[in-house]
Kinemage of the C-alpha trace (Angstrom):
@kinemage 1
@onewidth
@group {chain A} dominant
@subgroup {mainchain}
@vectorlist {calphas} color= white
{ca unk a 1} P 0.000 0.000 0.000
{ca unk a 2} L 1.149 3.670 -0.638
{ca unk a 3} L 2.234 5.591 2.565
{ca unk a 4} L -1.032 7.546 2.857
{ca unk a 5} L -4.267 6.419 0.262
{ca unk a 6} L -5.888 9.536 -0.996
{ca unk a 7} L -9.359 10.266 -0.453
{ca unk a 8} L -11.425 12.059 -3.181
{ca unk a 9} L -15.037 12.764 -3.722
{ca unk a 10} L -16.883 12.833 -7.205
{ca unk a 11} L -20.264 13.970 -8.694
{ca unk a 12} L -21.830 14.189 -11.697
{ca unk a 13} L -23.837 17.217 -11.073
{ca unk a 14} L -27.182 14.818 -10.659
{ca unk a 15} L -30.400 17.292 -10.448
{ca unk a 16} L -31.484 16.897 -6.850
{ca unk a 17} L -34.805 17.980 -5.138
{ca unk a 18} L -35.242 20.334 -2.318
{ca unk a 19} L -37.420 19.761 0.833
{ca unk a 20} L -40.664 18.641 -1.035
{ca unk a 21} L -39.611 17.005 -3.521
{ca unk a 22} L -39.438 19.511 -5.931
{ca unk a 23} L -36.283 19.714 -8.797
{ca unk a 24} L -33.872 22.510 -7.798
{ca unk a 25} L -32.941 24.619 -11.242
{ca unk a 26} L -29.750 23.325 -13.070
{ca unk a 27} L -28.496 26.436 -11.962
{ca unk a 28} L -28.800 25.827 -8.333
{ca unk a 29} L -27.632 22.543 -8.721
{ca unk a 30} L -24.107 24.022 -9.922
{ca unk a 31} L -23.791 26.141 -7.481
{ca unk a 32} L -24.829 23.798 -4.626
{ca unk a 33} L -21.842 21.772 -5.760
{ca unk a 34} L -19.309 24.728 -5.420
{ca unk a 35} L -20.274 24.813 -2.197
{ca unk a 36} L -19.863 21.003 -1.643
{ca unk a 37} L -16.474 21.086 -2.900
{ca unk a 38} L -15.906 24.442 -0.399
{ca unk a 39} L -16.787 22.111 2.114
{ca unk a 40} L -14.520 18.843 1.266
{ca unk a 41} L -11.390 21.235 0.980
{ca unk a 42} L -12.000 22.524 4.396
{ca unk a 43} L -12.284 18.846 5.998
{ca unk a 44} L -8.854 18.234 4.114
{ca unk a 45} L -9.802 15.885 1.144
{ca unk a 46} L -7.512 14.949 -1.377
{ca unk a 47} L -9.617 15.394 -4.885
{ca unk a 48} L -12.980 16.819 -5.924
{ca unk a 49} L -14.054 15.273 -9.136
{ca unk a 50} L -17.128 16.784 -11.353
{ca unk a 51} L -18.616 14.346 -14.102
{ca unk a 52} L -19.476 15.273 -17.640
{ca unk a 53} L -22.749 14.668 -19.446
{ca unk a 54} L -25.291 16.395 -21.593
{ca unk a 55} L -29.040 15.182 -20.157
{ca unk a 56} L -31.427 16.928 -18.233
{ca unk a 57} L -30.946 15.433 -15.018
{ca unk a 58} L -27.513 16.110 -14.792
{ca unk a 59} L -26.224 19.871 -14.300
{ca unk a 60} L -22.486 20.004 -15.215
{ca unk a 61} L -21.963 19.884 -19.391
{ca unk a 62} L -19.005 22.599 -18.845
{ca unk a 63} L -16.703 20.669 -15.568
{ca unk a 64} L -13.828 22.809 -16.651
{ca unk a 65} L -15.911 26.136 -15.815
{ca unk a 66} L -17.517 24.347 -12.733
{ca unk a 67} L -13.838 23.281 -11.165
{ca unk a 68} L -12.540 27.158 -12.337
{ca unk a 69} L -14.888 28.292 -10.041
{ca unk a 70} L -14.026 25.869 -7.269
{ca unk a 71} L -10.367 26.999 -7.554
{ca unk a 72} L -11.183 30.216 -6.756
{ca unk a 73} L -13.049 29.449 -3.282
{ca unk a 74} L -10.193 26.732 -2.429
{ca unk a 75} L -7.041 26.289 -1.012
{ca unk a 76} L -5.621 23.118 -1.207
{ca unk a 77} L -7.974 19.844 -3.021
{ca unk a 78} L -7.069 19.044 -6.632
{ca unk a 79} L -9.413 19.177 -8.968
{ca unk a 80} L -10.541 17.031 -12.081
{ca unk a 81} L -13.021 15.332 -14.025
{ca unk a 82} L -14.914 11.966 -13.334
{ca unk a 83} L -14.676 11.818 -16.511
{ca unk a 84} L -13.779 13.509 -19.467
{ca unk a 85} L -15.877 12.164 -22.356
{ca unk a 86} L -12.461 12.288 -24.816
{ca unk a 87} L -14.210 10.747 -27.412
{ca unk a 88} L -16.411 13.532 -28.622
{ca unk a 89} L -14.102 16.564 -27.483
{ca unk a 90} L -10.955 17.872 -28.804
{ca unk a 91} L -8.213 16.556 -27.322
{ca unk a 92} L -6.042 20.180 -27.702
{ca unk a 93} L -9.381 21.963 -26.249
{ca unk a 94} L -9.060 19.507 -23.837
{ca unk a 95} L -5.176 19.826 -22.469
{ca unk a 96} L -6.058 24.255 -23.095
{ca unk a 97} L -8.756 24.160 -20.645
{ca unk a 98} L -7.193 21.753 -18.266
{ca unk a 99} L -3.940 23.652 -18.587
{ca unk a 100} L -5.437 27.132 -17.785
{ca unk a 101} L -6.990 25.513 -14.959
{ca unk a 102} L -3.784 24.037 -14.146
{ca unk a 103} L -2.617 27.653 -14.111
{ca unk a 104} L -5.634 29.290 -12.083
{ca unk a 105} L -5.271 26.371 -9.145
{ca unk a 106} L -1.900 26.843 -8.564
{ca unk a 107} L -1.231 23.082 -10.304
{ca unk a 108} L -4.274 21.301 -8.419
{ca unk a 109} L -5.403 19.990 -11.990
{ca unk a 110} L -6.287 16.501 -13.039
{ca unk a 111} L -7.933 14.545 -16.032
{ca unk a 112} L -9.744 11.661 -15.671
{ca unk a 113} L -10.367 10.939 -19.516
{ca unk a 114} L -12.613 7.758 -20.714
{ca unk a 115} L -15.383 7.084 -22.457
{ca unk a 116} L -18.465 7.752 -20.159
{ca unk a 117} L -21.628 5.779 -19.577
{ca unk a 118} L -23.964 7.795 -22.010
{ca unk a 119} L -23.561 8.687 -25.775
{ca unk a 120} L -25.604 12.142 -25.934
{ca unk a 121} L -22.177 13.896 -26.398
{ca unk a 122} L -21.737 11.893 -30.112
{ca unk a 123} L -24.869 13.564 -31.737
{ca unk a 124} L -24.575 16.744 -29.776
{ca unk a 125} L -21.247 17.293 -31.336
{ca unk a 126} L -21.587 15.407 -34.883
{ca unk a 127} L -19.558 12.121 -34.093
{ca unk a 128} L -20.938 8.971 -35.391
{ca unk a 129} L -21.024 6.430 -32.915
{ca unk a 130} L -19.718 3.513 -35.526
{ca unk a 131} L -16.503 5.022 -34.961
{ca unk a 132} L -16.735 4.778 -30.863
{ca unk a 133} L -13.200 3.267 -30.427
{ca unk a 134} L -11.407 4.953 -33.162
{ca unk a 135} L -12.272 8.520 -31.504
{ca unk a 136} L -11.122 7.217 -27.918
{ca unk a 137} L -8.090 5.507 -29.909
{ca unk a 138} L -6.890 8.234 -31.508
{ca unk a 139} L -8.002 11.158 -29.284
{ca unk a 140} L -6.245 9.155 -26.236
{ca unk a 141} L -2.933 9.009 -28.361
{ca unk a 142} L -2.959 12.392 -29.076
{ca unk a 143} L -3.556 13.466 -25.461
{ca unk a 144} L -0.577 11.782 -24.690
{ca unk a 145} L 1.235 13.945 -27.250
{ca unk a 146} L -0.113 16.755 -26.191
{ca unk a 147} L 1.199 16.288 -22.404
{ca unk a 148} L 4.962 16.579 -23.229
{ca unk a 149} L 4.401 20.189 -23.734
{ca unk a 150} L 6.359 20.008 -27.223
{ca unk a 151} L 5.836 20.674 -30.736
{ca unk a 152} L 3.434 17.918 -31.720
{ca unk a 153} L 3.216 16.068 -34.890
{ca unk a 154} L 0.030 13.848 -35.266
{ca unk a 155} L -1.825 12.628 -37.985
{ca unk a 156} L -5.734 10.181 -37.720
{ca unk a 157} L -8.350 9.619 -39.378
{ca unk a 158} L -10.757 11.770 -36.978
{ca unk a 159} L -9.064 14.767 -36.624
{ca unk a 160} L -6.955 17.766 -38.863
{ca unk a 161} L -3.168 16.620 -38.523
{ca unk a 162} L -0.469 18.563 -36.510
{ca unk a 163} L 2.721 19.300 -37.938
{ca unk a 164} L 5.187 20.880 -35.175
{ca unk a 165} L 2.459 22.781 -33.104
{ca unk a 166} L 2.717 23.993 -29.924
{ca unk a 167} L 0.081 24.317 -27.815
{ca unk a 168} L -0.066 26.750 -25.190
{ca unk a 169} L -0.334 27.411 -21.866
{ca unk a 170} L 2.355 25.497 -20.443
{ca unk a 171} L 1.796 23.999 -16.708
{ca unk a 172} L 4.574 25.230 -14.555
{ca unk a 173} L 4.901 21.642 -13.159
{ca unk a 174} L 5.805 20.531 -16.953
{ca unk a 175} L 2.360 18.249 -17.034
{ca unk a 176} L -0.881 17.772 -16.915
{ca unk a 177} L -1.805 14.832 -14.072
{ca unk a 178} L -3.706 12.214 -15.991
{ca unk a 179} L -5.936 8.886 -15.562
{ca unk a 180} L -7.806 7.256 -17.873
{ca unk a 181} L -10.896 5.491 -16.098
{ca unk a 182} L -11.844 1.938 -16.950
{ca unk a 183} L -15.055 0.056 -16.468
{ca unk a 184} L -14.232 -3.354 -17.510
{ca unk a 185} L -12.697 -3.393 -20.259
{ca unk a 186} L -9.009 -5.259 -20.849
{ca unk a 187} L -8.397 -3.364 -23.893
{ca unk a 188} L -8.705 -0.127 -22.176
{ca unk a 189} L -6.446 -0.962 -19.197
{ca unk a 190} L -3.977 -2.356 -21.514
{ca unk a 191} L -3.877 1.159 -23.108
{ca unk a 192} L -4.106 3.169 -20.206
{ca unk a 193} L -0.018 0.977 -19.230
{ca unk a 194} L 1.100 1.648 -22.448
{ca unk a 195} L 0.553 5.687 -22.280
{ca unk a 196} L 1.644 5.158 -18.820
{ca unk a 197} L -1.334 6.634 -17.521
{ca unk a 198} L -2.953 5.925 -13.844
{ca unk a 199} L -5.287 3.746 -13.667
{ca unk a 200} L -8.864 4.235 -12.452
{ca unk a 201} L -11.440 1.809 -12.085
{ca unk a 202} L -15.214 3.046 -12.231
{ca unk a 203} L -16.446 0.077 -9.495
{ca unk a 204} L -20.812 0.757 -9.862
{ca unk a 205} L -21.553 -3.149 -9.172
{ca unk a 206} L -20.523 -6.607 -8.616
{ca unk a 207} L -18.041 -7.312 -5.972
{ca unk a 208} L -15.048 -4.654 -5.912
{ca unk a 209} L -12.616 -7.533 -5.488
{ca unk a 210} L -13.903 -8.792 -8.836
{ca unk a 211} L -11.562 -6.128 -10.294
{ca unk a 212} L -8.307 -7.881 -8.982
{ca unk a 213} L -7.572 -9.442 -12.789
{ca unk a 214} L -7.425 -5.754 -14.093
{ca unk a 215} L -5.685 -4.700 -11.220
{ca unk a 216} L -3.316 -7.496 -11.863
{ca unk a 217} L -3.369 -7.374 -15.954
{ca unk a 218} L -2.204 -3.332 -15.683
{ca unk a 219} L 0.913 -4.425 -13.545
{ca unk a 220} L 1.915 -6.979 -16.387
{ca unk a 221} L 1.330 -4.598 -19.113
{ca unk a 222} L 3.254 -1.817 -17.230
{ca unk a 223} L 6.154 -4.381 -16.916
{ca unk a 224} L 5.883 -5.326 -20.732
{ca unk a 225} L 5.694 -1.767 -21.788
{ca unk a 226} L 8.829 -1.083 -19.555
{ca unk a 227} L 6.932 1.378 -16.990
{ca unk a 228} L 7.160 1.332 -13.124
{ca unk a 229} L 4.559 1.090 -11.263
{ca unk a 230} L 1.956 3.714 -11.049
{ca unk a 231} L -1.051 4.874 -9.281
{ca unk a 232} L -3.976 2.714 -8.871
{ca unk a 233} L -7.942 4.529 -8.082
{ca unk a 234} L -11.438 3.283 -7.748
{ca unk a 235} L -14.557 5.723 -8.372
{ca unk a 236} L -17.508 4.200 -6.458
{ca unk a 237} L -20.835 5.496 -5.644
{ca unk a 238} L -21.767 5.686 -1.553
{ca unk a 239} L -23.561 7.635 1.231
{ca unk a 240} L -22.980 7.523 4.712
{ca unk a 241} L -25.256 8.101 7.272
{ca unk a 242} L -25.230 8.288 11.297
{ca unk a 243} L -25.989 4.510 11.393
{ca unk a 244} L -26.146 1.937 8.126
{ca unk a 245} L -30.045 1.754 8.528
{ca unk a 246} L -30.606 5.619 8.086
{ca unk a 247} L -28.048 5.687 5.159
{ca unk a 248} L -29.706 2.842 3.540
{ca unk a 249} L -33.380 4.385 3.888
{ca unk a 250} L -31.802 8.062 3.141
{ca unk a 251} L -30.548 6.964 -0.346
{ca unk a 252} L -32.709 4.197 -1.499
{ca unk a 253} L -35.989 6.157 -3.214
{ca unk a 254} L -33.023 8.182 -4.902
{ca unk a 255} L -30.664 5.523 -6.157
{ca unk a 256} L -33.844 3.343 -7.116
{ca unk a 257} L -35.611 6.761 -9.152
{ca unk a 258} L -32.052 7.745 -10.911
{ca unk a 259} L -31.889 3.577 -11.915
{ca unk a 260} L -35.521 3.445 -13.565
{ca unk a 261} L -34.828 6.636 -14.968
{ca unk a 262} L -31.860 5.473 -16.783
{ca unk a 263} L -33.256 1.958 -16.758
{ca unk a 264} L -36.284 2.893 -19.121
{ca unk a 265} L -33.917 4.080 -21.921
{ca unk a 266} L -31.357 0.479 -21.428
{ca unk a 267} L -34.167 -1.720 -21.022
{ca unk a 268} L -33.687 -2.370 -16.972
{ca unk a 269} L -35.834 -3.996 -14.693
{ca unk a 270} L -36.951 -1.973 -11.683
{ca unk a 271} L -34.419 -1.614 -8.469
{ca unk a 272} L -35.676 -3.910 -5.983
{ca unk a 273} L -34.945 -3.341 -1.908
{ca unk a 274} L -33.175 -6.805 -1.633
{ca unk a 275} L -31.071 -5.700 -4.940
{ca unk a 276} L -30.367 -2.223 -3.376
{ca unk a 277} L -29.222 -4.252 -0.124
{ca unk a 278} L -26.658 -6.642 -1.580
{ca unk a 279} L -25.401 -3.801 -3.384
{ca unk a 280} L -25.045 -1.990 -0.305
{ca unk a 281} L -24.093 -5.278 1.403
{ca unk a 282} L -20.172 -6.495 2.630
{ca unk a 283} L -19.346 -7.837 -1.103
{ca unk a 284} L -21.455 -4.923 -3.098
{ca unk a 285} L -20.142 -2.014 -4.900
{ca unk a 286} L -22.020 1.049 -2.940
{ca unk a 287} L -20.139 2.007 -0.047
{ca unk a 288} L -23.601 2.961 1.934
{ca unk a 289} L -23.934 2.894 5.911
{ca unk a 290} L -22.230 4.383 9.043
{ca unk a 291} L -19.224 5.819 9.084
{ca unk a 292} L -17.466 2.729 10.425
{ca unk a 293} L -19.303 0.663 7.709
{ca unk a 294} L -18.054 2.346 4.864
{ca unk a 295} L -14.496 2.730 6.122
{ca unk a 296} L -14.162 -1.087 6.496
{ca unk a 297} L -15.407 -1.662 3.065
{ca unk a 298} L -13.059 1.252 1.430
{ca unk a 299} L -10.500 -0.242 3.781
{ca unk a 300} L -11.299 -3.959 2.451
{ca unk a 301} L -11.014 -2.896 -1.001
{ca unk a 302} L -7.958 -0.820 -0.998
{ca unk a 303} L -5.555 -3.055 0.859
{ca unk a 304} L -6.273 -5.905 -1.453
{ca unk a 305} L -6.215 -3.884 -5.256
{ca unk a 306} L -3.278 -1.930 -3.933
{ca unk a 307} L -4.545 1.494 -4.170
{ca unk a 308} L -3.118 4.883 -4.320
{ca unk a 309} L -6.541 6.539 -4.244
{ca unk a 310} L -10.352 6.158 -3.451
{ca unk a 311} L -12.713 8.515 -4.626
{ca unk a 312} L -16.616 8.126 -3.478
{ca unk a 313} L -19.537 9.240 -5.746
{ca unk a 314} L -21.549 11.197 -3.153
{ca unk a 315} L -24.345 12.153 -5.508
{ca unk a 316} L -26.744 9.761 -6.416
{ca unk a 317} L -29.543 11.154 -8.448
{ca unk a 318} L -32.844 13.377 -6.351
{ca unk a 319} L -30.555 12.855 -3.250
{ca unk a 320} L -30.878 16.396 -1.762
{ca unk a 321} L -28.281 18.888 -0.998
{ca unk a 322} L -28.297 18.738 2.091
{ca unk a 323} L -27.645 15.327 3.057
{ca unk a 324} L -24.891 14.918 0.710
{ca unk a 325} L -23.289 17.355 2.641
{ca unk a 326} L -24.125 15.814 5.600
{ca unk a 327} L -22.484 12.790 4.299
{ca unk a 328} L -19.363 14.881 2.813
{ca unk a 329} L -18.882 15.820 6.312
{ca unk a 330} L -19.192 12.114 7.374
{ca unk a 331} L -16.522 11.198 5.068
{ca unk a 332} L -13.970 14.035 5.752
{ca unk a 333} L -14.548 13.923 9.644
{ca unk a 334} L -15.061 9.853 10.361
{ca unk a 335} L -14.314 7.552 7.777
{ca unk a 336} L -11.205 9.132 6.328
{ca unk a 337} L -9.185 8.951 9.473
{ca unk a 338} L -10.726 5.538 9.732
{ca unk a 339} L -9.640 4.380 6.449
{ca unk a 340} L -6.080 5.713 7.138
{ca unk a 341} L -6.153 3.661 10.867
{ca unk a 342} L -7.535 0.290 9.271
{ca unk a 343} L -4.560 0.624 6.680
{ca unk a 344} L -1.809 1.085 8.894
């Protein structure tokens, strides 16, 4: 285990509801989470994290202006995506943004870059879908490019070519942090080693020590690419209440509305309560409970996958504002310093 495991929240900017039920604005939604990400740099977190989509019940289509914002009302978290769709952006928008960030935060930057769970951004921004992996292919290559902070040369088949171009503004630390996030797919983790790129594992169900064979496939393809080791994450989704019971009865009519939602356009079946409770459960992928639940689990899956960082998904869809940031404080007040004991 690394000396000290970082601990990082993320949202995706989900629409929430306010005291009667009633959708806040978008608006208020994205400022709400300024104010949760206030909140996790004063109880000393590691990373904030701010999702990307383009649907109405999520707020944040712009994360780059969202975590601008946060930089100016913090001190100290870094700040990134969770994720960056790469596939329908442009990856020298991309590193311009990032890098001005880079430059506003005083270097707190980072780029989670994958391929996200929705495909609105494809349409929205004229990219046919039948070339999914060829636009993650070759926008993830030339990323990489783009982080040596030289002239770059690049030529594809989805983008103008590059001849010698510089792209500006430089990061005073000479690069741009960056992870590409993986779901479950070899191919992807494969890549993610041969960039040399941190690896971050987006752990939304099953058993989180199901991911052991990608933990363990990354190492070999480091060591075959000739890399050293490098940093390991998991993204998972959670909420932590005074005592499991009220955590599990706080989140349930949200998690269960944002899954039929979602489920009606992917052909789901309705969330059951016995389905929501092995997720939540010892061997399920929602870190949900009290304080002292959740750190054993985060505990339990970070000793074993070898982490460098764990970063919990406190939004999960109508949940209000205010008990995520009851939660956030949770997290930054109990179970961190838990986490950090249990791993000693």
């Amino acid at each position: 285990m690394p000396q000290q495991l970082e601990m990082g929240l993320d949202t995706f900017g989900d629409v929430t509801v306010d005291a009667i039920g009633k959708p806040l604005h978008q608006a208020e939604v994205l400022r709400n989470i300024v104010a949760e990400a206030e909140l996790a740099d004063q109880l000393g977190l590691d990373f904030f994290g701010v999702g990307e989509h383009h649907r109405p019940d999520f707020a944040v289509s712009a994360p780059e202006v969202v975590l601008a914002a946060i930089a100016g009302r913090t001190k100290r978290i870094h700040l990134g995506t969770a994720v960056t769709v790469l596939s329908s952006d442009d990856p020298v928008r991309v590193y311009e943004r990032f890098a001005t960030l880079d430059g506003l935060s005083n270097g707190r930057a980072e780029v989670i870059a994958g391929r996200g769970s929705f495909t609105e951004s494809f349409p929205l921004f004229g990219f046919p879908l039948e070339q999914y992996e060829l636009l993650f292919k070759e926008r993830l290559a030339l990323f990489a490019e783009l982080l040596n902070e030289q002239p770059v040369t690049w030529s594809g088949q989805t983008r103008a070519s590059l001849k010698a171009q510089n792209v500006y503004p430089r990061t005073q630390g000479g690069r741009l942090k960056t992870w590409v996030a993986v779901g479950g797919t070899p191919q992807s983790v494969v890549r993610a080693a041969q960039y040399g790129f941190p690896l971050m594992l987006a752990i939304i169900g099953g058993d989180p020590l199901g991911f052991r064979p990608f933990v363990e496939l990354y190492k070999r393809a480091l060591a075959e690419a000739g890399k050293g080791p490098l940093p390991i994450g998991v993204h998972s989704p959670g909420h932590i209440g005074d005592t499991d019971e009220q955590a599990r009865e706080e989140l349930f009519p949200h998690y269960a509305a944002m899954h039929a939602s979602i489920g009606r356009e992917r052909g789901w079946p309705p969330l059951s309560r016995k389905a929501f409770d092995q997720l939540t459960g010892p061997a399920g992928a929602l870190c949900v409970g009290a304080p002292e639940t959740v750190a054993k689990k985060i505990a339990n899956t970070a000793r074993p996958l070898g982490l460098s960082r764990f970063d919990l998904k406190y939004s999960s869809g109508t949940l209000p504002h205010e008990a995520m940031m009851q939660s956030i404080e949770r997290y930054g007040t109990q179970v961190v310093p838990r986490v950090r004991e249990l791993l000693q």
